[in-house]
N, C-alpha and C positions, 0 to 999 in steps of 0.2 A: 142688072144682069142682062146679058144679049138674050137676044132672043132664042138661039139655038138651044142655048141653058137652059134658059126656063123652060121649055118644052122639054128638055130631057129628063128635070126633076119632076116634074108636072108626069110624063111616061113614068117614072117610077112608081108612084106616089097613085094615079090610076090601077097602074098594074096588081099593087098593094089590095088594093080593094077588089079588084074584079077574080082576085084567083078565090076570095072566097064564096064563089057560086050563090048559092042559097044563102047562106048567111054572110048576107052583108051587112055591115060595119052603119049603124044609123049615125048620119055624120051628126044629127039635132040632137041626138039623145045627151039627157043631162044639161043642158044650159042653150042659152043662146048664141049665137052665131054670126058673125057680121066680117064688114072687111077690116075692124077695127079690134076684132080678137083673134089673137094668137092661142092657138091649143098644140099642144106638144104630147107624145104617144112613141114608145119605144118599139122600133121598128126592125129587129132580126129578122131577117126572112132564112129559111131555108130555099135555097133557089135548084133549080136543075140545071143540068150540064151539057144544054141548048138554049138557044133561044135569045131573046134583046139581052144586048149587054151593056153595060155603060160604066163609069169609072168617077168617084168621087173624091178631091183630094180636097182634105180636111186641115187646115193649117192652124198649128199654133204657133208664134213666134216666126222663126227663122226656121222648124220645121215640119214640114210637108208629112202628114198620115194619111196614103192611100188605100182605098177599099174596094174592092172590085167587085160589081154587081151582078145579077143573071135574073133570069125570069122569073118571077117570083112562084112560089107555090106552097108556101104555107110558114103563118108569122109565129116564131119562136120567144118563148118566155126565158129561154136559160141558154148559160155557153157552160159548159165541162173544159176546163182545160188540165191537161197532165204533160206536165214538164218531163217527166222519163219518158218521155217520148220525143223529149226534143236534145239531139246530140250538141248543142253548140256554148253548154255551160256557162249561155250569158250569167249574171249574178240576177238581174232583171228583165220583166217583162212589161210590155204595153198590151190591154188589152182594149179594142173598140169596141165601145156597144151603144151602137147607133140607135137615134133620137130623133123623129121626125116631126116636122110643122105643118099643121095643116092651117095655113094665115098666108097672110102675102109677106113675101122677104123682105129685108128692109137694108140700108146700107149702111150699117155697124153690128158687131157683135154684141151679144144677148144672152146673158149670163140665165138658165132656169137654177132651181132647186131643188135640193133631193135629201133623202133620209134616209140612212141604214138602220135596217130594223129583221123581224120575224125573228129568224136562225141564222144571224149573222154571227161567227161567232173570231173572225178577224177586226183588230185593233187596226180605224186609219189614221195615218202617221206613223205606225212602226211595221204594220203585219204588208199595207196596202198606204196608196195616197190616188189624191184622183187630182190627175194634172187641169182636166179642162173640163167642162160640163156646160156646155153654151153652144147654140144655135149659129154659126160665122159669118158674117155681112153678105146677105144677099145670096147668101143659100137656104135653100128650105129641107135639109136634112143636116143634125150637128153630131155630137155623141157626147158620151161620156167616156173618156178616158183615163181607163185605170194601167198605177203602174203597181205591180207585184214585184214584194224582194222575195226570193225564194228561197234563200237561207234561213227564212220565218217559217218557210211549207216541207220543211225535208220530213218530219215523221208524223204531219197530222195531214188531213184536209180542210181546208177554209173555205166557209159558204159565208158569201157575202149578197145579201139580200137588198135590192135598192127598189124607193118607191119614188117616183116623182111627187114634186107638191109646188102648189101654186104659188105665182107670186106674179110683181106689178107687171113681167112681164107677157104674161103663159097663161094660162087655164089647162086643167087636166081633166077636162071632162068625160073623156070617153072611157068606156068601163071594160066589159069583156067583148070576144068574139070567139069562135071557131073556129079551129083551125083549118078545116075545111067542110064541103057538107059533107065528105063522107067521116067524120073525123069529129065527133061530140065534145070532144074534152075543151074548156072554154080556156082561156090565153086574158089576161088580163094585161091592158095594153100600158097600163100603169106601175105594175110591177116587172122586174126583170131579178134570178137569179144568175151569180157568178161564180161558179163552184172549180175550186183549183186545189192542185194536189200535183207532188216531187214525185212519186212513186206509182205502180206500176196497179190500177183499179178494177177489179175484175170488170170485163163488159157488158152493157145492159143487155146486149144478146148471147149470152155466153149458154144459157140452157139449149140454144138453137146450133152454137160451133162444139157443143159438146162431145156431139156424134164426129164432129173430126177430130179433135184434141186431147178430147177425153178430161178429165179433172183440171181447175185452173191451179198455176201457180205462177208467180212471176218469172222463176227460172226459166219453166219450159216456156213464154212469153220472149226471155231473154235468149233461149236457142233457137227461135223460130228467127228471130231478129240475126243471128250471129250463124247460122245456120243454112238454114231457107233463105236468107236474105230477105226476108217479110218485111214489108212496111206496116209497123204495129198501129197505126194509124186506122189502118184498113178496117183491122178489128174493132174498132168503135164506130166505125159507121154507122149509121144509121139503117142503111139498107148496103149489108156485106156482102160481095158477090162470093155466093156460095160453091162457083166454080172454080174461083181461085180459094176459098177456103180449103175446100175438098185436093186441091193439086198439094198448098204444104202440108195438108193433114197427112198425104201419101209422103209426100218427103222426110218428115218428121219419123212414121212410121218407120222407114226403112233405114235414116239414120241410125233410131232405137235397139233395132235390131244387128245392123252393122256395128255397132260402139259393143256391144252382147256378147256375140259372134267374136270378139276380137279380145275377151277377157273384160271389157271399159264396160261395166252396166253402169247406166245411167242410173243414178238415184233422183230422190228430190232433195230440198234442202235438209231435211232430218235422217238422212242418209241412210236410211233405214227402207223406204219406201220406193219402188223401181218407177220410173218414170215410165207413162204410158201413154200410146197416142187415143184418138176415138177409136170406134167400134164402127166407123162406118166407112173406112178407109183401108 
């Protein structure tokens, strides 16, 4: 690997460590340590929308999976994915879920191990298949890459729970950390949730867009999208801007009223019940 490279992975791979302030990551804990062990640790970050960037293209075969990086700020244990949110009716998805080395690279690919377990409760080979799970020649970040059929996820949800485990290659020594110091909740760098679903999930901040939207339901989800022109995406953020929340909560609102106004009331799906926006709009 040039040298430019390795100094980028190396910047990542610092960066990893140093966003968690106070609680830092003891690289000795659990086992020893040399230039002749390889330890591998599942490495999601949530990053911010500043700051160093850098670009990792992940190759299997003939092709090329890229993944675009950002400042780190705090290492994630799960991905959510929901397909009704995505308009392009592939049959299949790829999901990465990067796997990082803390060893020296070496120049061949490097197969680790891993186990489905906890509340997994998808079948792999029919529900899911994991095309790759290896460390690539001379990179020191690989993934696991899963593909999802989604004609398996149209009317339930799938948690597929993955643990790393050792072998001749790897060591999985490292255990939890912090998410940050302001931020207690511990992250086990060993384990990673993948939770997927066809359908339309109430959001984890929905008690907080309540006050714009009033009651969840998918429909009124579907006329914000068809509507408002909402990117439903938005509403799963992490941290929603509640500026733009509060703009289609008023849109919504005044559509509700105009469809009313015009004989069209809006019901919900039991057609019984008038659709309504928040209270705070």
């Amino acid at each position: 690997m040039d040298r430019k490279k390795y100094m980028l992975s190396f910047l990542g791979t610092l960066l990893f460590f140093s966003s968690c302030n106070e609680d830092k990551l003891d690289l000795y804990a659990g086992g020893e340590f040399s230039n002749r062990t390889s330890h591998i640790y599942f490495s999601l970050q949530r990053w911010a929308s500043s700051g160093i960037n850098y670009t990792l293209n992940y190759p299997i075969g003939e092709q090329i999976h890229t993944q675009k990086w950002q400042r780190i700020v705090a290492p994630q244990d799960s991905i959510t994915k929901s397909y009704a949110l995505d308009p392009s009716g592939t049959a299949s998805d790829t999901v990465y879920i990067p796997v990082s080395l803390m060893g020296l690279p070496v120049n061949r690919d490097r197969t680790f191990r891993y186990a489905t377990w906890g509340e997994t409760n998808a079948e792999e080979g029919r529900d899911f298949r994991v095309i790759a799970a290896s460390i690539p020649a001379n990179e020191v970040v690989g993934a696991i890459l899963v593909e999802i059929e989604r004609a398996a996820i149209k009317d339930t949800t799938f948690v597929i729970d993955f643990m790393l485990l050792t072998n001749e290659e790897f060591q999985t020594n490292y255990t939890t950390i912090k998410r940050s110091s302001s931020d207690t909740t511990q992250v086990d760098l060993r384990e990673f949730r993948l939770r997927v679903s066809d359908f339309l999930e109430v959001p984890k901040l929905w008690n907080t867009l309540r006050v714009y939207f009033g009651d969840f339901s998918r429909k009124k989800l579907y006329l914000l999208r068809d509507v408002v022109h909402a990117d439903l995406n938005e509403l799963y953020a992490s941290q929603p801007s509640l500026i733009l929340m509060s703009s289609w909560g008023r849109i919504l609102k005044r559509y509700l009223a105009d469809q009313k106004e015009a004989g069209n009331t809006i019901y919900e799906d039991d057609g019984v019940t008038e659709m309504k926006s928040g209270q705070s709009v």
